[in-house]
C-alpha positions as CSV (number, residue, x, y, z in Angstrom):
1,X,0.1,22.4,3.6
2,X,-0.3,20.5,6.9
3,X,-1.8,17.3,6.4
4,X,-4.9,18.5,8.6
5,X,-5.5,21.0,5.9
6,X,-4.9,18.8,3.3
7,X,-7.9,16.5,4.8
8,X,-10.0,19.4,5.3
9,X,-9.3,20.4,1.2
10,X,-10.3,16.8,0.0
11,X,-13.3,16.5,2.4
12,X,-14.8,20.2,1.1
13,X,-14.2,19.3,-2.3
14,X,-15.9,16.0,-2.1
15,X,-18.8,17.6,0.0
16,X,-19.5,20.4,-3.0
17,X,-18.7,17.6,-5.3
18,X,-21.2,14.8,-4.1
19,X,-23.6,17.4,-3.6
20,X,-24.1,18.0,-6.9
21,X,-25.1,14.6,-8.2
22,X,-29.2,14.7,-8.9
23,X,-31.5,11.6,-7.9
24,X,-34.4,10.2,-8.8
25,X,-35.0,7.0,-6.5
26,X,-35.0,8.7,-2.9
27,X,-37.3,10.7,-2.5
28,X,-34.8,12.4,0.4
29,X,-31.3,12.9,0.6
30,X,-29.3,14.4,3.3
31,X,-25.4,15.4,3.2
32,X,-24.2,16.0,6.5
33,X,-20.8,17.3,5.2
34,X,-22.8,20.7,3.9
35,X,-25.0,21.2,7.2
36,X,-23.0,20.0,9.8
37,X,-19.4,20.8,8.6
38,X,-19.2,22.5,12.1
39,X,-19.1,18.8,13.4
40,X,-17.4,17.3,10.9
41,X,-14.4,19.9,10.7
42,X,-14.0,19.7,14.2
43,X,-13.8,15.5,13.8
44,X,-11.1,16.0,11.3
45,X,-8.9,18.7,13.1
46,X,-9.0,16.3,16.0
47,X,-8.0,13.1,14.9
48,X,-7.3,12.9,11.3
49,X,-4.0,14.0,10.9
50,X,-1.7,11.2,11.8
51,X,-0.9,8.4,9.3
52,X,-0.6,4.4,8.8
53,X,-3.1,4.0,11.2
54,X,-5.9,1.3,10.2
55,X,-8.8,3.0,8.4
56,X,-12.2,1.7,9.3
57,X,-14.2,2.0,6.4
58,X,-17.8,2.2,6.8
59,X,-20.6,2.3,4.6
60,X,-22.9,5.6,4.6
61,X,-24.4,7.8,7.8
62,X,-27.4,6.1,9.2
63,X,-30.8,8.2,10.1
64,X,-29.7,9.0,13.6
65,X,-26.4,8.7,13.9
66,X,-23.8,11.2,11.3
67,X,-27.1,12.5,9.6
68,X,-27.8,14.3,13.2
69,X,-24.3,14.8,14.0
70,X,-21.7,14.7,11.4
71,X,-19.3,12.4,12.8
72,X,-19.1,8.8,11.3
73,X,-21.4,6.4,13.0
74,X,-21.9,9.4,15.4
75,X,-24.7,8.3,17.8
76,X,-25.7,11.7,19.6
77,X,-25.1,10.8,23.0
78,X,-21.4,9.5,22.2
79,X,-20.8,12.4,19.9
80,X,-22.2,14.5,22.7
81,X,-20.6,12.9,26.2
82,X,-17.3,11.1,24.9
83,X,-16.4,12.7,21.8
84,X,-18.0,16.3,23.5
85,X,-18.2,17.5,19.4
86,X,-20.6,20.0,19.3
87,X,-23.0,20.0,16.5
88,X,-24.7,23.0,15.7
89,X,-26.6,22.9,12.0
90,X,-26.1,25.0,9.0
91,X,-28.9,26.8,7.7
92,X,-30.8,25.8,4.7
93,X,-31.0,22.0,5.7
94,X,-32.0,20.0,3.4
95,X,-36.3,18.6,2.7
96,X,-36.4,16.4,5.0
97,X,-38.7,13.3,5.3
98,X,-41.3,13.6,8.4
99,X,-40.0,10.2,10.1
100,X,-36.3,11.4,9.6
101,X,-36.1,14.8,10.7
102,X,-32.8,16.8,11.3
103,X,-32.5,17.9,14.4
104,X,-28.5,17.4,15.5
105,X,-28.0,17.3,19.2
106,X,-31.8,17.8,20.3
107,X,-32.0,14.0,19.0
108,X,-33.1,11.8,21.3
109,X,-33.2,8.3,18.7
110,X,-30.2,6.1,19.5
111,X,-27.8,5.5,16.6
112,X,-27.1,1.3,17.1
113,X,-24.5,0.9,15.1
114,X,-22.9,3.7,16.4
115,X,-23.2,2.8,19.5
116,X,-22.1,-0.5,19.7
117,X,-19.0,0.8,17.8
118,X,-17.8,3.8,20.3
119,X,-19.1,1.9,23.2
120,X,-16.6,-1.1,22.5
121,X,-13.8,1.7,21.7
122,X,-14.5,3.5,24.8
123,X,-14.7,0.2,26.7
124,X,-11.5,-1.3,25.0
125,X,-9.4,2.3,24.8
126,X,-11.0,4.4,27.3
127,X,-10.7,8.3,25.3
128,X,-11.0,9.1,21.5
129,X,-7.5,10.1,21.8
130,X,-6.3,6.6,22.4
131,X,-8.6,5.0,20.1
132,X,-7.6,7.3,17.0
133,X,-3.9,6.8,17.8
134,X,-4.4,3.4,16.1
135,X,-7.4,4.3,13.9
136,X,-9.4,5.9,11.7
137,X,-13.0,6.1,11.0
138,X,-14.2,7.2,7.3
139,X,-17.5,6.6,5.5
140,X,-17.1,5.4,2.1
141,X,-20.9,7.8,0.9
142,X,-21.3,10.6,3.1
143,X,-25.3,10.6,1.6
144,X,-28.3,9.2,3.7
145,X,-30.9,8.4,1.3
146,X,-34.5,7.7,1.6
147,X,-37.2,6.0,0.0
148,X,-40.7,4.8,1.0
149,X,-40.4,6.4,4.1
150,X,-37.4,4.1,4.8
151,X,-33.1,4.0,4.8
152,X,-32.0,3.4,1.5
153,X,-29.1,1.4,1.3
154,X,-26.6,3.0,-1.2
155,X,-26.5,-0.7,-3.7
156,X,-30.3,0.2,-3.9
157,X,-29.9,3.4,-6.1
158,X,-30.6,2.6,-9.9
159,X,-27.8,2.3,-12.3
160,X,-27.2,5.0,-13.4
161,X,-27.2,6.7,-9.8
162,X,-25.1,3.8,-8.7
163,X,-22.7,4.7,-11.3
164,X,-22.4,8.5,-10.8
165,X,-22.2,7.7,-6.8
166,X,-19.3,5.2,-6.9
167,X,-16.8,7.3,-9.5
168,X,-17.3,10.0,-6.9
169,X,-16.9,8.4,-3.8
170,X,-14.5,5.8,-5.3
171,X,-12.0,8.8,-6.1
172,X,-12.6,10.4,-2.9
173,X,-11.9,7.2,-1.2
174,X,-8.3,6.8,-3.1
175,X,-7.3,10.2,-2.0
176,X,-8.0,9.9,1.4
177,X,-6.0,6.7,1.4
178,X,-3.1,8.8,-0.6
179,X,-3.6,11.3,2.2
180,X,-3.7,9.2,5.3
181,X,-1.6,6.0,4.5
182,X,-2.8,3.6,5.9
183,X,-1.5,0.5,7.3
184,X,-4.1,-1.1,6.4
185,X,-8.1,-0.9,5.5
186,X,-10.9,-2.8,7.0
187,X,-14.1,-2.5,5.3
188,X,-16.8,-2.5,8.1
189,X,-19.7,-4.5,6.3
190,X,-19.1,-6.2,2.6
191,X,-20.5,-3.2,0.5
192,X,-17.0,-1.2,2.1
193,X,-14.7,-4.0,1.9
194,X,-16.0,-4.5,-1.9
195,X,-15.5,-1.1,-3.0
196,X,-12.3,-0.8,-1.1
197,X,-11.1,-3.9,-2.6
198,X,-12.1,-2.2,-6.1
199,X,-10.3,1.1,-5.4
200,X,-6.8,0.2,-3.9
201,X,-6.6,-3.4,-5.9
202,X,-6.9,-6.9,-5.2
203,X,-3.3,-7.0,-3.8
204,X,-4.2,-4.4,-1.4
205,X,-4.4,-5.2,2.7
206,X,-8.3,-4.9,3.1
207,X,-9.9,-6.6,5.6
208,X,-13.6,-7.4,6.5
209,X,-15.4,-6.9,9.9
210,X,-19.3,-7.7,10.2
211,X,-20.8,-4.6,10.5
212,X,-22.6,-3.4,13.6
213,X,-25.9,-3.1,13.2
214,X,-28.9,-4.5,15.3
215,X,-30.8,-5.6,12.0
216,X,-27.9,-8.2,11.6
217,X,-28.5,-11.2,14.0
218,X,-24.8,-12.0,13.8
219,X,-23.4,-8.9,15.3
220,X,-26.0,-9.0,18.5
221,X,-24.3,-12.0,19.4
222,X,-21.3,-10.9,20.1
223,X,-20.3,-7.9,18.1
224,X,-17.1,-6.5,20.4
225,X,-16.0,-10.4,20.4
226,X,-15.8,-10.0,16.6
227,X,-13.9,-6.2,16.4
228,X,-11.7,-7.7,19.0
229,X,-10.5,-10.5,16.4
230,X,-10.4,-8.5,13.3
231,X,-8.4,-5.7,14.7
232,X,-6.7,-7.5,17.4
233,X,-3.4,-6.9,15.8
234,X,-3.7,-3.0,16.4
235,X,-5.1,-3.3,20.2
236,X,-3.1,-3.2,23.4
237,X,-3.6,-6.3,25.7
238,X,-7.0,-5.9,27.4
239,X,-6.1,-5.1,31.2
């Protein structure tokens, strides 16, 4: 088994797997890894086959961003004009919640964090190629979820959701890392460094960068200034 195949095997598994977990505090919830697989197959068999690379580990797919396109913090135009992933959408999608709606690559809503992450790799590394020589970009949940007609943050769920939630994604998570190796693990907001931490042990090399969004006053500041200390280690001298 190549060790693309092997990710493809863990990823399908943890797709069918997740899938089958029932909620009751969303009233939405949208797995990208069952309707667009397309996408997300073809972001694997690109660039997730090498090893001891850093894995950046994010958090879960935000609203317009790998909910439309199945690529971690996959903002449409990135996924679209530097990635150049297509991302067509498997029929049945899922209900879907009027101010979310799934519509892939006919998206015009700009994914922020996204953004501000592939814009500072393309800026800093030029191609996805170069970038993913030295990284890796995995979501801890693959699951939007929504309540009140607004993004549901995965700490939010109630217990018992919580609980079902993290022994999936928490085994998934420690057989990626068995799969890819890491070097080591930077948890892109606290919520993935915490459950990183929890998974691979408090001896473990895991790291913390802020995370990107525009709702966190912190990272508008200066957010590539930050990614550039955390993970200056792994970067080439800027030019």
């Amino acid at each position: 088994m190549t060790a693309t195949t092997g990710l493809l095997k863990i990823v399908r598994n943890f797709a069918s797997e997740i899938d089958r977990l029932r909620w009751s505090t969303p009233s939405h919830v949208y797995n990208p890894l069952i309707y667009a697989w397309h996408a997300h197959r073809e972001y694997l068999q690109r660039y997730g086959t090498a090893r001891e690379r850093v894995l950046l580990l994010g958090m879960n797919p935000g609203p317009w961003g790998m909910a439309q396109t199945g690529v971690p913090f996959g903002d449409v135009a990135m996924v679209r004009d530097w990635f150049h992933i297509p991302s067509p959408l498997a029929e049945p999608l899922p209900p879907q919640h009027p101010r979310y709606p799934i519509l892939g690559m006919a998206c015009h809503r700009s994914e922020g964090s996204g953004s501000r992450v592939w814009r500072w790799a393309q800026s800093r590394l030029g191609t996805p190629e170069a970038f993913f020589e030295r990284f890796f970009v995995w979501n801890y949940c693959p699951l939007l979820f929504i309540k009140d007609g607004r993004n549901l943050i995965p700490e939010r769920l109630g217990k018992a959701e919580t609980d079902a939630l993290t022994a999936v994604c928490d085994r998934a998570l420690a057989t990626v890392v068995r799969a890819l190796q890491p070097s080591v693990v930077v948890g892109i907001g606290r919520y993935a460094q915490q459950r990183a931490t929890a998974v691979l042990g408090a001896d473990a090399d895991v790291r913390y960068l802020l995370h990107p969004s525009p709702a966190n006053p912190a990272a508008n500041r200066n957010w590539p200034a930050l990614a550039e200390q955390v993970l200056g280690p792994w970067l080439p001298l800027p030019p």
